[in-house]
Structure formats: structure tokens, C-alpha cells
C-alpha positions as CSV (number, residue, x, y, z in Angstrom):
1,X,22.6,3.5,-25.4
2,X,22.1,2.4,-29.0
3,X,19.8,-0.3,-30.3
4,X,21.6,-3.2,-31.6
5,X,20.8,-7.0,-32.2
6,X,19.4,-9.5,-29.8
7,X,21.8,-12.5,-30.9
8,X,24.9,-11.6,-28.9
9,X,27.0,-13.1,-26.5
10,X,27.4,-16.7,-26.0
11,X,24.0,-18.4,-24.9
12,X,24.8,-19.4,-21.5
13,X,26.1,-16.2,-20.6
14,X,23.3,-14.2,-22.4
15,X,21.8,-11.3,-19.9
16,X,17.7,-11.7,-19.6
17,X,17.0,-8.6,-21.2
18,X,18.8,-9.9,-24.7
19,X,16.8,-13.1,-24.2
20,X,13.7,-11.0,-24.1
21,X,14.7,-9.5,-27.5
22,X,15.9,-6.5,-26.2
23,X,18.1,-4.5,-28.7
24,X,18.7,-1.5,-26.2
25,X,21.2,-2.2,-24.1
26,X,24.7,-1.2,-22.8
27,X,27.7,-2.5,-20.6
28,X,25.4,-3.9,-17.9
29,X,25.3,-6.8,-20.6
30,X,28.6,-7.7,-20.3
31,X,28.6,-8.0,-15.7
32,X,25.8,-10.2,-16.4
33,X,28.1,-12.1,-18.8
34,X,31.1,-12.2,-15.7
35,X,28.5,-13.2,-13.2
36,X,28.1,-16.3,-15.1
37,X,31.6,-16.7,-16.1
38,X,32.5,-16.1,-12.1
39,X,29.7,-19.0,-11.2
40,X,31.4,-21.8,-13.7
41,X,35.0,-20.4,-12.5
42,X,33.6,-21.2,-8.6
43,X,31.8,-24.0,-9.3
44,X,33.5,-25.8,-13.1
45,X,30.4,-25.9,-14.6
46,X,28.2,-23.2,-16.3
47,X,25.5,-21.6,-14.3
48,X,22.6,-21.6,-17.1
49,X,23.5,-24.5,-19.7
50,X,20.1,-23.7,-21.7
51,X,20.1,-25.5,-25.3
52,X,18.1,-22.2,-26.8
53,X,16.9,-18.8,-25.6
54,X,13.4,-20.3,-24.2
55,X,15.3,-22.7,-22.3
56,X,17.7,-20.2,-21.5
57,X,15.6,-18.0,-20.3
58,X,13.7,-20.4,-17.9
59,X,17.2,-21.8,-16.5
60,X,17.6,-18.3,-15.5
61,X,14.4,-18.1,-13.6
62,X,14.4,-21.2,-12.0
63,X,17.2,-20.0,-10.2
64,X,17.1,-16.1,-9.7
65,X,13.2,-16.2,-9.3
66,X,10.8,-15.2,-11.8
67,X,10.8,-11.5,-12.5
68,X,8.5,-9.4,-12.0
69,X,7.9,-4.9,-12.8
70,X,9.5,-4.8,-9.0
71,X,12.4,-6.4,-9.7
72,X,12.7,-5.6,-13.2
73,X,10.8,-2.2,-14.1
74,X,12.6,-2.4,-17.3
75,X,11.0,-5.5,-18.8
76,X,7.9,-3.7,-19.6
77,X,9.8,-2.2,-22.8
78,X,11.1,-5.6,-24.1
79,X,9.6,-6.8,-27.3
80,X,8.8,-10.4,-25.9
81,X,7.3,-9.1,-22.8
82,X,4.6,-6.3,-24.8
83,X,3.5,-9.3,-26.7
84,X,2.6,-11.0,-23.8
85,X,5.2,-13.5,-23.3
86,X,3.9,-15.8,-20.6
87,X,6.9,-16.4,-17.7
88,X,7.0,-19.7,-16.2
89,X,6.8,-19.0,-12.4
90,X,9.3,-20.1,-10.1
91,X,10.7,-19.1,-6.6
92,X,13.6,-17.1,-6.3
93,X,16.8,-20.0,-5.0
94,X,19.5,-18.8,-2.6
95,X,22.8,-18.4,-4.2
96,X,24.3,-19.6,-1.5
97,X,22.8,-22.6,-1.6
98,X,23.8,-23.1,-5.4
99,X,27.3,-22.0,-5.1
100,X,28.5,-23.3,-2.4
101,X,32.4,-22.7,-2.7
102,X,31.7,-18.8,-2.9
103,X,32.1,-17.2,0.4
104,X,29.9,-14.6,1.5
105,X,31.9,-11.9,-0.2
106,X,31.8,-14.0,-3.3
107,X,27.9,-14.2,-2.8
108,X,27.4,-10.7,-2.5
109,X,29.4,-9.5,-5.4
110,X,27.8,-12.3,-7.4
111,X,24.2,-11.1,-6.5
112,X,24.7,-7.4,-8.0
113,X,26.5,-9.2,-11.2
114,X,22.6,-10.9,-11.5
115,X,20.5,-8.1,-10.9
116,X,17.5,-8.6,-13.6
117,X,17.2,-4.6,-13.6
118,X,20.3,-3.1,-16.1
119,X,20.7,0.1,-14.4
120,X,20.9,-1.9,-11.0
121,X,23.9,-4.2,-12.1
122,X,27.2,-3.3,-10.4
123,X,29.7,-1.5,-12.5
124,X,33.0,-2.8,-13.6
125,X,34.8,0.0,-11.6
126,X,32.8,-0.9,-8.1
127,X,33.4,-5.0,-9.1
128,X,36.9,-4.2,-9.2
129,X,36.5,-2.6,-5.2
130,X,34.2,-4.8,-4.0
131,X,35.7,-6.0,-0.6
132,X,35.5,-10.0,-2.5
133,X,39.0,-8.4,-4.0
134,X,40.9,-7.2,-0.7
135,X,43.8,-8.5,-0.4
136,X,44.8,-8.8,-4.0
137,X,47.6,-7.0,-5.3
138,X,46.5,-3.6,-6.9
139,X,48.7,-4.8,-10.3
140,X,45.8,-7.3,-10.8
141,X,42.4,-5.0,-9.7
142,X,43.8,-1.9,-11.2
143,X,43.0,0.1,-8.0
144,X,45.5,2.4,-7.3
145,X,46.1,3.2,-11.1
């Protein structure tokens, strides 16, 4: 993992630990990214439309929850988090209940996409055989290659 900045990716699909000014961080980055990307593909509209990284950041929580060390032991080494950024606390919203048109398979795979902990993000390889994909032809999963 190398350090590198915290203004990356497209604001809507920025991951929580870049919002928190993380400069630390790896691929998990970019599932975070396809979660959202999956949500507005489901739904035609963007998960978290935030209009800065503040806002941004709150969008997310008013949706997954509000994080906490249990849900995200990483946080504790995110520069806006040592100096003492104050969370707005909300309740956790089921995404079932705020995407709809994603079946259950669609909900699960969705949920490890959004993981606030990195490490506990699904990988690429394991999105790609999650059972939301059975039944698709291996020329557009890749399994089988």
C-alpha cells in the first residue's frame, strides 16, 4: 500500500476512508467506487450525490449508518478522525429498502461493495463469482479463463 493523495475519484463515488483524508489505501478504493456505480446502474440515479466531501461524507452515513471502531477499526488512523472530526450520527438504512430493484443477490453483493472497513470489501475476483452473476455467460465474468 503506498500513500497517495486524498482528492481521487469522482466525488459521488469517493470511498469513506479518502473522504476522511486518508492517503493509504489500495484497490478496495475502487469496489467502493463499483458499489456506487452498481446502485445508479439499478436505480438511474447516483447513490451519494454530495456537493463537497463534508456533505459527501454525511450522505454516506445517513445511509450505511454512522461508523463506528466496530465497524470500521481502520478509521482510527485517518487524519480527520485523530483530529477529532465530530460524525453526525445516524442509524444504519436497509439497502433493501433503498434499492428496491436489486434482488436479494444484488443486495448481498452490494453490501460487501460498502463495507466501511478496506480489508473487509469484497475483491474483484470473488465480485466476479458472487452467485448475483450465475447464469451469465463466462465470456462476460471471466470465470473459466
Amino acid at each position: 500500500m503506498r500513500s497517495y493523495t486524498h482528492e481521487v475519484v469522482t466525488l459521488w463515488y469517493r470511498a469513506p476512508e479518502v473522504l476522511m483524508e486518508s492517503t493509504r489505501y489500495s484497490t478496495p478504493l475502487d469496489i467502493w467506487s463499483c458499489g456506487c456505480i452498481f446502485v445508479e446502474m439499478a436505480t438511474g440515479r447516483p447513490l451519494f450525490p454530495g456537493s463537497g466531501d463534508q456533505d459527501q461524507l454525511v450522505r454516506i452515513f445517513k445511509i450505511l449508518g454512522t461508523p463506528t471502531v466496530a465497524t470500521w477499526p481502520s478509521i482510527v488512523d485517518t487524519p480527520a478522525y485523530k483530529r477529532g472530526y465530530d460524525m453526525p450520527q445516524h442509524a444504519e438504512i436497509k439497502l433493501a429498502n433503498v434499492v428496491p430493484t436489486l434482488e436479494p443477490q444484488g443486495i448481498d453483493l452490494l453490501e460487501r461493495m460498502l463495507k466501511y472497513e478496506p480489508s473487509q470489501r469484497i475483491t474483484a475476483n470473488d465480485a466476479l463469482t458472487h452467485p448475483y452473476f450465475d447464469g451469465l455467460p463466462a465470456s462476460i465474468t471471466g470465470s473459466g479463463m
